[in-house]
C-alpha positions in Angstrom: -77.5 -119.3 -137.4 -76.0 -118.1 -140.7 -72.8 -117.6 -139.5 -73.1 -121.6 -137.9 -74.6 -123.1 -141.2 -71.0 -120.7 -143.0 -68.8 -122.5 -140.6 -69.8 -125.9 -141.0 -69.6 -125.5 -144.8 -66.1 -124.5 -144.6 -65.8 -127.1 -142.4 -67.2 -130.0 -144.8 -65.1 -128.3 -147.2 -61.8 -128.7 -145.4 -62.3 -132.3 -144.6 -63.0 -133.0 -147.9 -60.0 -131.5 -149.4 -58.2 -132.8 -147.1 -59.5 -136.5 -147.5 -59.0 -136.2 -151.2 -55.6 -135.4 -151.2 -55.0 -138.3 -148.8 -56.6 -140.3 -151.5 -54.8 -139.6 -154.5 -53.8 -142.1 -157.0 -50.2 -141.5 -159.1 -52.1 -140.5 -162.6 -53.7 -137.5 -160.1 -50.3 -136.7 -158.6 -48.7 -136.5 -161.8 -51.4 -133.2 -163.3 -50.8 -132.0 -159.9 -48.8 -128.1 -159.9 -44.9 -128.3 -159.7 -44.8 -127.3 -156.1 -41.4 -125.3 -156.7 -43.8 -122.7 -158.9 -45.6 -121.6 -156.2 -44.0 -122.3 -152.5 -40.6 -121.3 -152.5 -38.0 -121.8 -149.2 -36.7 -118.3 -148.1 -33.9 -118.0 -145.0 -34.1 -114.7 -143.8 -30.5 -114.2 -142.4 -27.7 -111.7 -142.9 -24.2 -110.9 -142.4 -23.2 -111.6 -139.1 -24.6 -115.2 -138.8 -22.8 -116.0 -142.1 -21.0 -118.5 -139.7 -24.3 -120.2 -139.0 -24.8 -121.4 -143.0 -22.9 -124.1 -143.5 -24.2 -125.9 -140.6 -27.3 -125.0 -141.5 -27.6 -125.9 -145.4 -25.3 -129.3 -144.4 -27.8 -130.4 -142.0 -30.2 -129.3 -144.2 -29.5 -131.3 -147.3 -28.4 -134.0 -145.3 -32.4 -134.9 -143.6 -34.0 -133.3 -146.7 -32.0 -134.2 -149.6 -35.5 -134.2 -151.9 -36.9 -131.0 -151.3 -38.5 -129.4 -154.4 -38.8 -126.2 -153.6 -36.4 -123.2 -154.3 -34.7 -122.2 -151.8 -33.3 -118.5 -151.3 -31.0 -117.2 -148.9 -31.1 -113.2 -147.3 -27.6 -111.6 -147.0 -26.1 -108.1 -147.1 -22.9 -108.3 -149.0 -21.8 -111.6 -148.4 -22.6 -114.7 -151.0 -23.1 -119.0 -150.0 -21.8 -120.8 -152.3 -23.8 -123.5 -153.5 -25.7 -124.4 -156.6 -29.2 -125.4 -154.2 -28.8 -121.6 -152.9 -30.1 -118.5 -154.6 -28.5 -115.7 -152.8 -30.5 -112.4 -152.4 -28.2 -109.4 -151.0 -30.2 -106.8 -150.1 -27.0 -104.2 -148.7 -27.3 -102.4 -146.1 -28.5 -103.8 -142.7 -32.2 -102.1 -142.0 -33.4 -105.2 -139.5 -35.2 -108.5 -139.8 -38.5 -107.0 -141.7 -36.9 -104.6 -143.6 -34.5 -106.7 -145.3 -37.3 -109.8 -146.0 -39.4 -107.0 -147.7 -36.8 -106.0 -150.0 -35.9 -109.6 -151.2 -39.5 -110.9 -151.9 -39.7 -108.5 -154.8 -36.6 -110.9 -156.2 -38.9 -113.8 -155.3 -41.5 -114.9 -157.8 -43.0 -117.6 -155.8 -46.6 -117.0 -154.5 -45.9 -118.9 -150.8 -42.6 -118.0 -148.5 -41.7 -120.7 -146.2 -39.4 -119.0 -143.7 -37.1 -120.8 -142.3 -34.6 -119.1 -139.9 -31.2 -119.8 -140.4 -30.4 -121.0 -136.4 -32.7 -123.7 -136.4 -31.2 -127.1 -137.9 -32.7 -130.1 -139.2 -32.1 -132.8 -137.1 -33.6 -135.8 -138.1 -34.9 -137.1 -141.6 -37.5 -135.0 -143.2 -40.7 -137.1 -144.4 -40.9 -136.2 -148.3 -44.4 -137.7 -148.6 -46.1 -135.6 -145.5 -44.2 -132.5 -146.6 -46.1 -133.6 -150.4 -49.2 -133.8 -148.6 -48.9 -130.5 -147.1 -47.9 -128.8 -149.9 -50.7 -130.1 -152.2 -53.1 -129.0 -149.3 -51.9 -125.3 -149.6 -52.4 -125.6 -153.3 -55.5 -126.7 -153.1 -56.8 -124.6 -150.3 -55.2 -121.6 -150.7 -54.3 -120.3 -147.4 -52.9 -117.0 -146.1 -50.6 -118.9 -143.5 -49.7 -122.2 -142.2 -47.2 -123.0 -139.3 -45.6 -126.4 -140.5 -44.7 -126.4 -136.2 -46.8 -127.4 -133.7 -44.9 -124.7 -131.5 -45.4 -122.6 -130.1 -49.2 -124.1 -129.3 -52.0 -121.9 -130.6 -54.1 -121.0 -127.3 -57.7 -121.2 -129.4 -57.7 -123.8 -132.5 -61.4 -124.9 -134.7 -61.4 -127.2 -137.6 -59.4 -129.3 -135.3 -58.2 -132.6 -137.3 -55.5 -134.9 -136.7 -53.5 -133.0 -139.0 -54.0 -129.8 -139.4 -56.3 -127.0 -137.4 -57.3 -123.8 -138.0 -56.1 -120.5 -135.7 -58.4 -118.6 -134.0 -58.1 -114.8 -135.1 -57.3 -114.2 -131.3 -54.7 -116.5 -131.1 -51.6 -114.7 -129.8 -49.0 -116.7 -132.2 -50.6 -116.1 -135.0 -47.7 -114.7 -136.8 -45.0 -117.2 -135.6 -41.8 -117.3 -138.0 -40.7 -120.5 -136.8 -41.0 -122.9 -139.9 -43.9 -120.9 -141.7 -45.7 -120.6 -144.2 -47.2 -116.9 -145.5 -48.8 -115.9 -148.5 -46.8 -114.0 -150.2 -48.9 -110.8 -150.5 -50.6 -111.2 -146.7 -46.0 -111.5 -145.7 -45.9 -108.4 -147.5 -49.2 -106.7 -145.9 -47.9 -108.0 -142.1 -44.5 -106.6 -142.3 -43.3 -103.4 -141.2 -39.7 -101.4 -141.6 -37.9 -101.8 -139.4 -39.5 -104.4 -137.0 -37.0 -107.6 -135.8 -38.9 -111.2 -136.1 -39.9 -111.2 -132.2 -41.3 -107.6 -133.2 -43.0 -108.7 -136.1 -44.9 -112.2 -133.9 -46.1 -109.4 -131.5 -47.5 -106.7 -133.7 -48.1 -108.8 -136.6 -50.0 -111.3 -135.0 -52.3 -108.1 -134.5 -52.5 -107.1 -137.7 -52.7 -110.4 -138.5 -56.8 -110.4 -137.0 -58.1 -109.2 -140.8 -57.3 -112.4 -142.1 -59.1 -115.8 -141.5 -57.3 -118.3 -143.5 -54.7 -119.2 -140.3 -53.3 -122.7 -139.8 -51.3 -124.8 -138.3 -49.9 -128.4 -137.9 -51.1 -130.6 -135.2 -47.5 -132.4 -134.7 -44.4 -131.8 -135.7 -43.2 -132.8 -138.9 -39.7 -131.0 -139.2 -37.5 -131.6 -136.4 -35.2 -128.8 -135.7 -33.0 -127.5 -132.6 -32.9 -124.1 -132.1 -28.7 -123.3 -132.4 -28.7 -119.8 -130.8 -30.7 -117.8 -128.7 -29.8 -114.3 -128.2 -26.7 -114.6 -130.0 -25.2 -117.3 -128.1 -24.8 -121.2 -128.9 -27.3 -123.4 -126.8 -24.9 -125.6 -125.1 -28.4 -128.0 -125.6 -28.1 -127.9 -129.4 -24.4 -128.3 -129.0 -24.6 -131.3 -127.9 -27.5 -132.4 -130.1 -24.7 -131.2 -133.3 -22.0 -132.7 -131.7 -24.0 -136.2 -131.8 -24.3 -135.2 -135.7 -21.0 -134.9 -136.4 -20.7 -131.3 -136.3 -18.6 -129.7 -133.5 -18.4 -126.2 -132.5 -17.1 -123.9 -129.6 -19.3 -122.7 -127.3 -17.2 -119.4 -127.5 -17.2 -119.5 -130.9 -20.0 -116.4 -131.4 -19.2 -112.8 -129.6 
């Protein structure tokens, strides 16, 4: 009975945050946190999909042209230029989880959304929902939020048209598609030497100690996954091509 009456407390809780944000007036958006102090936009990438960033950060800018957060970019040696971009070369090659652990020592931000470098914004990005979101994980602190609605979590309470909270058996609990980790539960998760589909399998089972797990409940970015397994989709080719952007199918080894 305890545990019930704990659950329905956090649940009143949530829906009141929630309703209040949805109810604020411009003199209490205006005291509300810069959102660039705390959430920062981190694109774990290196090297040898340096080809992919200039489609990327085009498209990107392009369908979100007001985003407020920083935005920093993983590399080993090489540098993108653009004055948006804070590039973080970290050397050396050691994998997809080593490399993010050495670079969020270089990042002073509190939240990491990770946003992988081969999935491009396609259409235009919503300013006002992403401000909602982000003055919900300001104001309810949690240890992750998947701004996706995909892959979709198996087990879901605090269901709400918006936003719902994983189950702790969930089995994508640690997805790294558009996601949003506290900064010190990232750190806690990773391991050297894991890749990302690693880290969604054996994360996701470390990930059982924490409660605070969210996600979206539709999708609010949309993106089109450029390469699987090394290769161009010839789907997201064509999706590009419609874009303006036009690229060999052959053009990746």
């Amino acid at each position: 009975m305890n545990n019930e009456n704990t659950i329905n407390d956090d649940f009143r809780s949530f829906v009141r945050n929630f309703h209040s944000i949805n109810g604020m007036n411009k003199s209490n958006t205006s005291k509300r946190m810069s959102f660039n102090e705390k959430i920062s936009i981190l694109v774990p990438s290196c090297d040898s999909y340096s080809d992919l960033w200039p489609i990327f950060f085009e498209l990107f800018w392009r369908f979100w042209p007001d985003c407020p957060l920083n935005v920093y970019l993983i590399s080993n040696e090489k540098a993108f230029s653009d004055h948006r971009i804070r590039n973080i070369r970290v050397g050396e090659d050691k994998g997809w989880s080593s490399n993010i652990l050495m670079a969020l020592s270089r990042i002073p931000e509190e939240y990491i959304f990770i946003f992988l470098e081969d999935l491009f914004i396609c259409s235009m990005v919503d300013q006002g929902t992403m401000n909602k979101i982000f003055d919900w994980i300001l104001l309810n602190s949690p240890e992750y939020i998947k701004l996706s609605p995909y892959p979709k979590s198996i087990d879901k309470i605090f269901s709400r048209d918006f936003i719902s909270k994983i189950d702790q058996e969930d089995i994508y609990r640690t997805s790294v598609v558009l996601s949003v980790f506290r900064k010190d539960v990232l750190r806690d998760l990773l391991r050297e030497g894991e890749s990302a589909w690693d880290f969604e399998i054996y994360g996701t089972l470390r990930s059982k100690k924490y409660s605070n797990f969210y996600t979206v409940n539709k999708e609010i970015i949309k993106v089109v996954n450029g390469v699987i397994k090394g290769k161009w989709s010839y789907h997201s080719l064509n999706i590009l091509k419609s874009l303006g952007i036009t690229i060999q199918s052959n053009s990746r080894p």
